[in-house]
N, CA, C and O atoms as a GROMACS GRO file, in nm:
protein
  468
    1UNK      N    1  10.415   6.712   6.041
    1UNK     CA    2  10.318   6.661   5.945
    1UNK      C    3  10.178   6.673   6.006
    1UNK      O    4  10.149   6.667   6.125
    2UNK      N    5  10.090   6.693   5.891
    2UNK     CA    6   9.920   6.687   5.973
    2UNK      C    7   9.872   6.578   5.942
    2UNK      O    8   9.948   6.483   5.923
    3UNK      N    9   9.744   6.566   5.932
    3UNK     CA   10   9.660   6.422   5.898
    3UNK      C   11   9.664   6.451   5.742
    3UNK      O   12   9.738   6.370   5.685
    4UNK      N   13   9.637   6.493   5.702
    4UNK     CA   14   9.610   6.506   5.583
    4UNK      C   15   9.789   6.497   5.456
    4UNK      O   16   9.787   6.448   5.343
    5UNK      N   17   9.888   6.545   5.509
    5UNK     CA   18   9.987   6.484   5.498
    5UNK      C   19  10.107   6.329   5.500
    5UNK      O   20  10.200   6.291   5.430
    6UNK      N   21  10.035   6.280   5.624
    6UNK     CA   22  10.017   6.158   5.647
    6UNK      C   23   9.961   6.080   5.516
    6UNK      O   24  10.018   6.001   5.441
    7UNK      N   25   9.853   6.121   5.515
    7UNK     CA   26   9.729   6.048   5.432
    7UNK      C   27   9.787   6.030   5.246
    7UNK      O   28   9.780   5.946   5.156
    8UNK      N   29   9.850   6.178   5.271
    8UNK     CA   30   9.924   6.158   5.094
    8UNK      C   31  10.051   6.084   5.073
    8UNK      O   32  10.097   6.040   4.967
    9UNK      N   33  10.111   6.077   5.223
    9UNK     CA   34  10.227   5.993   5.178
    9UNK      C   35  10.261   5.871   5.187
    9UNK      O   36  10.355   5.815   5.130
   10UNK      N   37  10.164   5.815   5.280
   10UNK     CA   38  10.081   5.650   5.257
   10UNK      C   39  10.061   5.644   5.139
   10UNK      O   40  10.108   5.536   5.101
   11UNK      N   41  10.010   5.706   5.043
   11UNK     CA   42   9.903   5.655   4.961
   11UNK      C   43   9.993   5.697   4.869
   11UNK      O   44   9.932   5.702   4.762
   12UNK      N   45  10.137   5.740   4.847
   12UNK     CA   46  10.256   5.802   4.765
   12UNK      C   47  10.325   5.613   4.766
   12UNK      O   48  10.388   5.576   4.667
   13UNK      N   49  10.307   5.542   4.851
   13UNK     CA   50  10.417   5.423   4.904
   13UNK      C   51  10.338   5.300   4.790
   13UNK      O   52  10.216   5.298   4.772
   14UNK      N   53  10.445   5.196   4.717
   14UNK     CA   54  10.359   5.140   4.623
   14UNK      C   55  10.247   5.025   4.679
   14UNK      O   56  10.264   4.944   4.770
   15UNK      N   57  10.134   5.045   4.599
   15UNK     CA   58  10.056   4.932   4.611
   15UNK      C   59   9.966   4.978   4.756
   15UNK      O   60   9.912   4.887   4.819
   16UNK      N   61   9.956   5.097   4.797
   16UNK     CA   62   9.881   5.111   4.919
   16UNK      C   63   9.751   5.164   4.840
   16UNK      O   64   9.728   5.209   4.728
   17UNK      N   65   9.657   5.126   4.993
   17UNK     CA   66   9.478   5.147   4.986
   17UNK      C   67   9.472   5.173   5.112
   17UNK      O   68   9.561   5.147   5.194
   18UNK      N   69   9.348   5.236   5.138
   18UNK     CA   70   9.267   5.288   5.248
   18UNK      C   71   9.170   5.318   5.210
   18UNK      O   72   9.110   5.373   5.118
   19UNK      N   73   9.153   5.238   5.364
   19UNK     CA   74   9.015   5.244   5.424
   19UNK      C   75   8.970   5.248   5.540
   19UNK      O   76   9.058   5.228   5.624
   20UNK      N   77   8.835   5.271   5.593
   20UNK     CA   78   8.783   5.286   5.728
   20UNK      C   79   8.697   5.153   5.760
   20UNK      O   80   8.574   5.156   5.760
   21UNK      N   81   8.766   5.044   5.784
   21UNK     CA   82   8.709   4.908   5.845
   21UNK      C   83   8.619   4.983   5.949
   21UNK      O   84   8.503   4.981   5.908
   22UNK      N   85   8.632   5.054   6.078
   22UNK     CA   86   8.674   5.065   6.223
   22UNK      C   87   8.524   5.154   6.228
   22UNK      O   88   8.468   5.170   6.336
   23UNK      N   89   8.474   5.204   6.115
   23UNK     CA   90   8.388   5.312   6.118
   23UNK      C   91   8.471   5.475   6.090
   23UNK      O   92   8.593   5.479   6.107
   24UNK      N   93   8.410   5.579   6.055
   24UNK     CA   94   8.448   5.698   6.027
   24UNK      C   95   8.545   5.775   6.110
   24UNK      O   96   8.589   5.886   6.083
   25UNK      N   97   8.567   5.716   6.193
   25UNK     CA   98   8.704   5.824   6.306
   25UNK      C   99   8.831   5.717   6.304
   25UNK      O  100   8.897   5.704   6.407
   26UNK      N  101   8.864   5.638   6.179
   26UNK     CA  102   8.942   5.558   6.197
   26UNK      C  103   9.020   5.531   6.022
   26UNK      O  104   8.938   5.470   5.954
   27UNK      N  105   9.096   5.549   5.974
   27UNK     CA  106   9.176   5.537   5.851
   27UNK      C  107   9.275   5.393   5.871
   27UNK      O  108   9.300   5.360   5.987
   28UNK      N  109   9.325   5.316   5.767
   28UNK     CA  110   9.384   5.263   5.772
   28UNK      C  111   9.463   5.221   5.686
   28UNK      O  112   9.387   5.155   5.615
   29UNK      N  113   9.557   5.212   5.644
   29UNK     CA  114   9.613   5.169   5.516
   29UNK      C  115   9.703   5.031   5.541
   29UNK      O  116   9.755   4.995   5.646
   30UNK      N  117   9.706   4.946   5.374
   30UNK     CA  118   9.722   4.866   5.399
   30UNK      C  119   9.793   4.861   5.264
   30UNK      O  120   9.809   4.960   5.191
   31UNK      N  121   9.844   4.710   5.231
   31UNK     CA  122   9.915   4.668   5.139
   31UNK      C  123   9.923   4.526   5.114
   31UNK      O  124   9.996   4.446   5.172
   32UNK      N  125   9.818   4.496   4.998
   32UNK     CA  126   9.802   4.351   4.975
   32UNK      C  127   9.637   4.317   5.074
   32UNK      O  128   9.571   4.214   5.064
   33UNK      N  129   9.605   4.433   5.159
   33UNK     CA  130   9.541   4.386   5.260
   33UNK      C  131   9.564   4.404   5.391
   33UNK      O  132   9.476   4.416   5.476
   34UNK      N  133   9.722   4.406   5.416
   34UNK     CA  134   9.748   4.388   5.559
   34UNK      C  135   9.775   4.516   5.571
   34UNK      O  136   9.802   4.582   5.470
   35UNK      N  137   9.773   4.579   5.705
   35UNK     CA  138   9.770   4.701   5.765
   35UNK      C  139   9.879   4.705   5.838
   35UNK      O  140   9.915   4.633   5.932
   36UNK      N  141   9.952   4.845   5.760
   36UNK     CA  142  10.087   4.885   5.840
   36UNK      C  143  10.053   5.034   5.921
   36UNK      O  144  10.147   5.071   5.993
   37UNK      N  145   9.975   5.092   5.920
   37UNK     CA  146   9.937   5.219   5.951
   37UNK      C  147   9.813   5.261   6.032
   37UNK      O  148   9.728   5.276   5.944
   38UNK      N  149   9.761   5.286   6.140
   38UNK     CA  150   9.608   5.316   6.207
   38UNK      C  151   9.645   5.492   6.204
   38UNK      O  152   9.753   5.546   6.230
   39UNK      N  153   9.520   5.554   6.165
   39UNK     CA  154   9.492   5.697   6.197
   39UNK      C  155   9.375   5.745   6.224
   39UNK      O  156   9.287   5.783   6.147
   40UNK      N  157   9.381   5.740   6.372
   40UNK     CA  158   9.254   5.739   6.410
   40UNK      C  159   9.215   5.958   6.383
   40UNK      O  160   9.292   6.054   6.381
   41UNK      N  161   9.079   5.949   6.372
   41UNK     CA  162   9.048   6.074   6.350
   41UNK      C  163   9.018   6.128   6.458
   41UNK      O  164   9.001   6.248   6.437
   42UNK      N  165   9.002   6.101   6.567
   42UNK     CA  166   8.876   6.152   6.682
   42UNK      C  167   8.992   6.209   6.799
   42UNK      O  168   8.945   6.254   6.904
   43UNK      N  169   9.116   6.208   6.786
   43UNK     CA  170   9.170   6.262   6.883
   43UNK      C  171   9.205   6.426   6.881
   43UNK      O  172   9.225   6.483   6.774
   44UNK      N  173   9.211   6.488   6.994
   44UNK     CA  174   9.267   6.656   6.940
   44UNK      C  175   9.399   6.624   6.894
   44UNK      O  176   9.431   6.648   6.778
   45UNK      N  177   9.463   6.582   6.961
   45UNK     CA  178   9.657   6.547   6.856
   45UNK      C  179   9.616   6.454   6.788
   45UNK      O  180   9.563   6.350   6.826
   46UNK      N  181   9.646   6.500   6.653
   46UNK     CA  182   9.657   6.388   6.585
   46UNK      C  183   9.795   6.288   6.627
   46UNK      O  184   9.892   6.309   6.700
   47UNK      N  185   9.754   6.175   6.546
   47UNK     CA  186   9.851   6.070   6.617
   47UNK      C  187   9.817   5.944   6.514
   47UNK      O  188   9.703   5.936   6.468
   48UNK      N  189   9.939   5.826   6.474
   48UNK     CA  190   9.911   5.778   6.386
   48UNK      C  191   9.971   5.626   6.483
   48UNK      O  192  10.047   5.652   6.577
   49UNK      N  193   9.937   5.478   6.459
   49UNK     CA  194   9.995   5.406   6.496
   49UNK      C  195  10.050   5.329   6.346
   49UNK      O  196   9.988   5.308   6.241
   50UNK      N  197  10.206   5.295   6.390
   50UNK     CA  198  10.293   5.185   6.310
   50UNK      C  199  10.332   5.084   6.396
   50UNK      O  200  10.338   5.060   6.516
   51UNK      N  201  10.358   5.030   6.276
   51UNK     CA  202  10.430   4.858   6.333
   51UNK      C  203  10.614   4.910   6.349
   51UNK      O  204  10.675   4.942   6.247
   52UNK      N  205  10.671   4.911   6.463
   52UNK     CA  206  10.796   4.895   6.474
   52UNK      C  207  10.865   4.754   6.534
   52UNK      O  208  10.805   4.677   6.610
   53UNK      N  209  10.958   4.740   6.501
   53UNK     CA  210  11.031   4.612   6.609
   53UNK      C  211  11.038   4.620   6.756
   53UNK      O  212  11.086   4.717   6.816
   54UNK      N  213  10.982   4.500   6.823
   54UNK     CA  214  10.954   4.546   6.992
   54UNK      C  215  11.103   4.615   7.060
   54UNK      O  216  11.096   4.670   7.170
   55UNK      N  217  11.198   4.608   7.006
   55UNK     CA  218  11.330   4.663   7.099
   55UNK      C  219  11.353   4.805   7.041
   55UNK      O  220  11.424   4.887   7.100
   56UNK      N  221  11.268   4.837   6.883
   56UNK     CA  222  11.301   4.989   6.818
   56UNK      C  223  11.198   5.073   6.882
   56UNK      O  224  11.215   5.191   6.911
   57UNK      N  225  11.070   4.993   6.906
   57UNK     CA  226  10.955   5.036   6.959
   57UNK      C  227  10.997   5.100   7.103
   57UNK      O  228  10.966   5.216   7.132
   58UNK      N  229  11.061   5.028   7.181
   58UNK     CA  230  11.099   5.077   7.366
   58UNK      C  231  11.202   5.162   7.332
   58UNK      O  232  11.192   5.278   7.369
   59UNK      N  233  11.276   5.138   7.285
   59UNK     CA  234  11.431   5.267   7.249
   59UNK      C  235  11.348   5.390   7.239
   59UNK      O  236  11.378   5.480   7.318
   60UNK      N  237  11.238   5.414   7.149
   60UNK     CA  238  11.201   5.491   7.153
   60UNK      C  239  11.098   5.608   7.233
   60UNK      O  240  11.088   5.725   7.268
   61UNK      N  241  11.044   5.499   7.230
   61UNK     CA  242  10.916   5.525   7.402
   61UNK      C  243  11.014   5.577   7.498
   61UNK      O  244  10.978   5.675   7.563
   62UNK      N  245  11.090   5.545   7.511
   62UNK     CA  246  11.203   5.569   7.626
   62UNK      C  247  11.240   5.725   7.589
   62UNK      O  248  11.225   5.828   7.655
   63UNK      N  249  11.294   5.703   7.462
   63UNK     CA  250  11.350   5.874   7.390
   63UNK      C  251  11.268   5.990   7.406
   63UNK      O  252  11.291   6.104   7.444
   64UNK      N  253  11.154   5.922   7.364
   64UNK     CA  254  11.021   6.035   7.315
   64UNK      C  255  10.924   6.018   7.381
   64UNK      O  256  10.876   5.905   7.388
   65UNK      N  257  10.869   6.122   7.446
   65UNK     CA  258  10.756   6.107   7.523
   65UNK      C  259  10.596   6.130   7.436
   65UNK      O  260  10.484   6.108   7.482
   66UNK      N  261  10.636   6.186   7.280
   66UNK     CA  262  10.540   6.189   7.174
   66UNK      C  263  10.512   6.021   7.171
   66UNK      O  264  10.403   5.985   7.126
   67UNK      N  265  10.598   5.928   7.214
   67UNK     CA  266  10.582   5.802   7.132
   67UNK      C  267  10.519   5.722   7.273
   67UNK      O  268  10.544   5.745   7.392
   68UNK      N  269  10.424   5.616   7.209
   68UNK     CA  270  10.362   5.546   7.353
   68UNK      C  271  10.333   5.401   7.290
   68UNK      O  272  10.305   5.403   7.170
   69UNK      N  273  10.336   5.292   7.345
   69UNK     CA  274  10.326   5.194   7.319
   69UNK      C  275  10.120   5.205   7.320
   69UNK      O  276  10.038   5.253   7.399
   70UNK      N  277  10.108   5.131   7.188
   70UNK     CA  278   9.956   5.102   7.166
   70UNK      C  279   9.890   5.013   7.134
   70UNK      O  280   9.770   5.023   7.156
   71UNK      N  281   9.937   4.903   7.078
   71UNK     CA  282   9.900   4.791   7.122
   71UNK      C  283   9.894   4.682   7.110
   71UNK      O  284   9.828   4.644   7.012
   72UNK      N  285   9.957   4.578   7.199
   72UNK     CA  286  10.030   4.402   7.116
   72UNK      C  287   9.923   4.329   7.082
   72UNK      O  288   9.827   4.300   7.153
   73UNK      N  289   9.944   4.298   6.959
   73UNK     CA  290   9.793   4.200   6.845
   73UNK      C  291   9.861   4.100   6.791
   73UNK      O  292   9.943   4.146   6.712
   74UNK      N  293   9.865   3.963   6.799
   74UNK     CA  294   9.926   3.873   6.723
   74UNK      C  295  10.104   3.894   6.712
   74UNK      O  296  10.174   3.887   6.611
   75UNK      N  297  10.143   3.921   6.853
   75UNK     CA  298  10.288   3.932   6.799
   75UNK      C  299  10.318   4.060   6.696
   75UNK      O  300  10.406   4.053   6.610
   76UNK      N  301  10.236   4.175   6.714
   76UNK     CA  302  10.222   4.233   6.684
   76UNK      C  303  10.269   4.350   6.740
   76UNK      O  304  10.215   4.357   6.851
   77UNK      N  305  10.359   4.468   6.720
   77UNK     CA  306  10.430   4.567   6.809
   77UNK      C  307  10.382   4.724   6.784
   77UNK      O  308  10.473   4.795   6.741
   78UNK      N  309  10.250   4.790   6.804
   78UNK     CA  310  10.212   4.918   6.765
   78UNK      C  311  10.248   5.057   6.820
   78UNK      O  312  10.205   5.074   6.934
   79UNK      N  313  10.303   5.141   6.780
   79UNK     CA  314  10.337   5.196   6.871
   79UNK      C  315  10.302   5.338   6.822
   79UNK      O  316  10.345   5.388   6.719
   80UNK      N  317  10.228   5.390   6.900
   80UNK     CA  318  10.125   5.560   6.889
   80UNK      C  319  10.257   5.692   6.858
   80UNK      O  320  10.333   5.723   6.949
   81UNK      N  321  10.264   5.742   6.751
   81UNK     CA  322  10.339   5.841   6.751
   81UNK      C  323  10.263   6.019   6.735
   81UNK      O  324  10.279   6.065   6.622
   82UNK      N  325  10.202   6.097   6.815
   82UNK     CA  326  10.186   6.204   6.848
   82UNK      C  327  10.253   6.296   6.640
   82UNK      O  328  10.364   6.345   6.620
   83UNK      N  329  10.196   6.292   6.591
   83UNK     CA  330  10.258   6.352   6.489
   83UNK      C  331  10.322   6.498   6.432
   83UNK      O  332  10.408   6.534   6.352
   84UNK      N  333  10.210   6.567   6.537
   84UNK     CA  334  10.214   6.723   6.543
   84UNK      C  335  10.330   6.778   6.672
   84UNK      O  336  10.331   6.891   6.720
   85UNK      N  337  10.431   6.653   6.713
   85UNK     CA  338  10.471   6.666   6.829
   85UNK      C  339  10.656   6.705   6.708
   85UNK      O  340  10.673   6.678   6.589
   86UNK      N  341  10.737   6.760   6.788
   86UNK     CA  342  10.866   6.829   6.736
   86UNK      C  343  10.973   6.687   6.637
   86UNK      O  344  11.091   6.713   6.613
   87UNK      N  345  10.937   6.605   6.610
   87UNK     CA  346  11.010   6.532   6.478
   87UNK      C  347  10.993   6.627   6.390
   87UNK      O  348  10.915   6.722   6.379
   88UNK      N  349  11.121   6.565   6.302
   88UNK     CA  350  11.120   6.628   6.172
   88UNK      C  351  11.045   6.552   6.080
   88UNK      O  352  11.056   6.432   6.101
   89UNK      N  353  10.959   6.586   5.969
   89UNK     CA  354  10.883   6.517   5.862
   89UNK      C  355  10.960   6.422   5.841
   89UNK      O  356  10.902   6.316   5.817
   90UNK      N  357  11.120   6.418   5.841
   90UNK     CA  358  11.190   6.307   5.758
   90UNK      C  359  11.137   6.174   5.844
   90UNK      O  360  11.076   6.071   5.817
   91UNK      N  361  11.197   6.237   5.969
   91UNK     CA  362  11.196   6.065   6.077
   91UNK      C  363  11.062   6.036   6.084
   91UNK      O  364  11.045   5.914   6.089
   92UNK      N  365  10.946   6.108   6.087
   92UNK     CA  366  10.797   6.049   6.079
   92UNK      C  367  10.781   5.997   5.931
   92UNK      O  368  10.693   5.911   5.929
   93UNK      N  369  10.831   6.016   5.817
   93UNK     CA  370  10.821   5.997   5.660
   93UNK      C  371  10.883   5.799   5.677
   93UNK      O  372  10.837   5.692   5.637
   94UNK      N  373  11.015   5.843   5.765
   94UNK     CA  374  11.109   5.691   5.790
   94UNK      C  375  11.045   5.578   5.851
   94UNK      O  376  11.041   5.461   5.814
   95UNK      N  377  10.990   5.639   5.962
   95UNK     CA  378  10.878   5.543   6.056
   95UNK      C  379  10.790   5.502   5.961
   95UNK      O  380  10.800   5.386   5.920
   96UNK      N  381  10.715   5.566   5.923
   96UNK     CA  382  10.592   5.541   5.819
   96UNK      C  383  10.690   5.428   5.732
   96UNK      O  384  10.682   5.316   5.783
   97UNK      N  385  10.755   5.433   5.646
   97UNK     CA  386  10.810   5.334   5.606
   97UNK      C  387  10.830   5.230   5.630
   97UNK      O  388  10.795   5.124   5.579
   98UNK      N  389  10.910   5.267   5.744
   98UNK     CA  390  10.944   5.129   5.807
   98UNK      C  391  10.838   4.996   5.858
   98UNK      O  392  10.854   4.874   5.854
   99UNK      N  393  10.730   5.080   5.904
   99UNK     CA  394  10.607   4.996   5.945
   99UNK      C  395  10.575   4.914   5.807
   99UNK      O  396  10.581   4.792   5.797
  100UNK      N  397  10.540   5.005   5.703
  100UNK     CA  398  10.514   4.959   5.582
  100UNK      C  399  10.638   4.818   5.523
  100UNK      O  400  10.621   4.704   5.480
  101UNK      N  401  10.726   4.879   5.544
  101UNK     CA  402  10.852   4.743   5.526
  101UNK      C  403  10.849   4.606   5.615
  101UNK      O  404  10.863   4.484   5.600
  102UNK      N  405  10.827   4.681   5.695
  102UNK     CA  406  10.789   4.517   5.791
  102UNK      C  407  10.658   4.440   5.735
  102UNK      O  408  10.647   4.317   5.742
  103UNK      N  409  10.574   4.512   5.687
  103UNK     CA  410  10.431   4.428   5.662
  103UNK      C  411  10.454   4.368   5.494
  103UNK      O  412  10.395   4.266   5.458
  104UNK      N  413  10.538   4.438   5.408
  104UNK     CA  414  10.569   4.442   5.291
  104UNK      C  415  10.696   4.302   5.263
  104UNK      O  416  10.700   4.203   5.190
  105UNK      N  417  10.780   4.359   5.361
  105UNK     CA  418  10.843   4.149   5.390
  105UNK      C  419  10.798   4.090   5.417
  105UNK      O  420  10.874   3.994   5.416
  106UNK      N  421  10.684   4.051   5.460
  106UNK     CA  422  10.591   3.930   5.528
  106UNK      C  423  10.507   3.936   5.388
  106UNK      O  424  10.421   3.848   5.378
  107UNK      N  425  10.512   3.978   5.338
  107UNK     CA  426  10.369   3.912   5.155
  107UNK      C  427  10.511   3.842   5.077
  107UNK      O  428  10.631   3.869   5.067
  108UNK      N  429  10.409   3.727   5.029
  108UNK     CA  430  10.460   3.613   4.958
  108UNK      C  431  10.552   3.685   4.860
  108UNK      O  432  10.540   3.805   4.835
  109UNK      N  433  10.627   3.621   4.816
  109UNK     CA  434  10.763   3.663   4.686
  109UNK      C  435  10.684   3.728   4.570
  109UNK      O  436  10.720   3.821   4.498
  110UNK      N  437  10.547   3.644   4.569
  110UNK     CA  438  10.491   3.671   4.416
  110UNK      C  439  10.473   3.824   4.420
  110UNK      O  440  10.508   3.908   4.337
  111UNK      N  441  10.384   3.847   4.588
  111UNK     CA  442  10.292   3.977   4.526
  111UNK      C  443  10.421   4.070   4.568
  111UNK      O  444  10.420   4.180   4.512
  112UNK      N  445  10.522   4.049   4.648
  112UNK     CA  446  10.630   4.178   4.639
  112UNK      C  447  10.708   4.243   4.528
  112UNK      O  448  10.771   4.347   4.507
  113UNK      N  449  10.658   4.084   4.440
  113UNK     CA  450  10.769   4.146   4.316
  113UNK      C  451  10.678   4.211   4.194
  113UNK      O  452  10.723   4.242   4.083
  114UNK      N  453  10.574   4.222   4.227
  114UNK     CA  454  10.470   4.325   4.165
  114UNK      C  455  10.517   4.476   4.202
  114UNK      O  456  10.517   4.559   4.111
  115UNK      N  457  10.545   4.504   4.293
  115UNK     CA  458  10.590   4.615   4.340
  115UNK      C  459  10.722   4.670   4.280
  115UNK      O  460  10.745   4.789   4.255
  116UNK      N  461  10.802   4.567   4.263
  116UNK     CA  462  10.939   4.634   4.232
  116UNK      C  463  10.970   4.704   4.139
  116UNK      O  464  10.888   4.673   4.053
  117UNK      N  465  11.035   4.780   4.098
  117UNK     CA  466  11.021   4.898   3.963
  117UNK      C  467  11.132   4.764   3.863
  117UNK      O  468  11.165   4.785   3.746
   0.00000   0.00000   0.00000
C-alpha cells in the first residue's frame, strides 16, 4: 500500500475524518474524534502508526522488523508499521482495522450504534 492508499481506506471505514492537528507533515484520522491512525508525511518510508493490544503489538515487533514500537500515551499501545515494507495489502487493510476497532469499542453505545448498518 502507499500513502495515498492508506488515506482512501481510512476514509472507506464508517464515520471516519481527517485531519492535520500536528501541522502539514502529519494526517490523522479519527472517529467520533478519537484517533486510531497517525501518518506522518515527512518520512522517505512511508509508515503509518495504529493502536494494537500491548501483547499483539510485541508478537509482532518480534515477527517483523517493518514493525517498531512508537509510542505509550495514556495506556496507550502505538505501534509504527513501515507500509511499503513486504505485507500483503490484506494484513495492513486488517491492522488498520483493528486499531480503528479498538478506538470504535471505547465510544459510548449511543454514537456506535449510529454506525451500524
Amino acid at each position: 500500500m502507499n500513502i495515498e492508499e492508506v488515506r482512501e481506506f481510512c476514509l472507506s471505514l464508517p464515520g471516519v475524518t481527517e485531519d492535520s492537528p500536528y501541522g502539514p507533515d502529519m494526517i490523522v484520522f479519527r472517529i467520533e474524534g478519537k484517533i486510531f491512525l497517525h501518518l506522518p508525511l515527512e518520512y522517505a518510508d512511508p509508515r503509518i502508526s495504529i493502536k494494537l493490544p500491548p501483547e499483539e503489538g510485541v508478537e509482532l515487533r518480534e515477527r517483523y522488523s517493518a514493525i517498531r514500537a512508537a509510542f505509550h500515551l495514556n495506556k496507550t499501545h502505538w505501534n509504527e508499521v513501515l507500509i511499503e515494507h513486504t505485507f500483503p495489502r490484506e494484513q495492513l487493510e486488517a491492522w488498520i482495522v483493528e486499531s480503528y476497532q479498538i478506538v470504535f469499542n471505547k465510544l459510548p453505545k449511543r454514537l456506535r450504534d449510529k454506525y451500524q448498518p
